[in-house]
N, C-alpha and C positions, 0 to 999 in steps of 0.2 A: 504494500500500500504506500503510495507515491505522497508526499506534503506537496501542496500549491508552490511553495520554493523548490521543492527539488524539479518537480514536471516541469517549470519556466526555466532552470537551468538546462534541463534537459532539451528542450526545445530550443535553447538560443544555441546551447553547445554544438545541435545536430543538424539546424534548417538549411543550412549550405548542401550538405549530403543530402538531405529530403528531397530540397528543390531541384536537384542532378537528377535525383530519379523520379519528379514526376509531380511531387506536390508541388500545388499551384497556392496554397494557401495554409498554415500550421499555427495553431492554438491550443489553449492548454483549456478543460473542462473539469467539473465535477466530474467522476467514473461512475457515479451510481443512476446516470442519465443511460449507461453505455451496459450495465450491470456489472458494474466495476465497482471496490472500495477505491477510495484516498481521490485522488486528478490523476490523469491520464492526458497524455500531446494527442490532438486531433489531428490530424492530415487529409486533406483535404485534395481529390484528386477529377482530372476530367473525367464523368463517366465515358465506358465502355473502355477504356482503357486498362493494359494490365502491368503493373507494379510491380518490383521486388524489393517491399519496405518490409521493415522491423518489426516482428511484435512486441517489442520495447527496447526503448533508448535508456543507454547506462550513463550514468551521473556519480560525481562522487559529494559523497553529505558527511560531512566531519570525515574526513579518510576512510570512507568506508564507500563501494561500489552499491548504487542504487539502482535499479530496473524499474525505470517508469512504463507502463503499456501504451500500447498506441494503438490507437482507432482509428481504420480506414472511413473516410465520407464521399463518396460520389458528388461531384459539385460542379456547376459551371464556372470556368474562371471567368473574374470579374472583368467589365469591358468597361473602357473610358464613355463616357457619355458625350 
């Protein structure tokens, strides 16, 4: 079970690698939306497309390795107006 500080470490440590492979978009959520304990990194990806992300990003919280989970979302990327 991930703290709200460790998932946003985990997501800032990791969005460069995400966005290489495909996220268009990554935020950090409650997990109990997703049937998850603690937060969890959303990633957020064009449908129908197929991925090869993480089921979770490792973080370190006081010297110690954390595994936050990650949740796939089907999403249109965003378009300038």
């Amino acid at each position: 079970m991930a703290t709200l500080s460790q998932a946003n470490s985990a997501r800032a440590e990791h969005a460069d690698d995400l966005g290489k492979i495909g996220a268009h978009a990554i935020g950090v959520e409650k997990g109990e939306s997703f049937g998850r304990q603690g937060w969890v990194v959303v990633v957020y990806v064009e449908p129908g497309t197929v991925h090869d992300l993480p089921a979770a990003l490792t973080t370190e919280h006081e010297g110690k390795a954390v595994d936050v989970p990650v949740v796939v979302k089907d999403s249109e990327p965003f378009e300038a107006q």
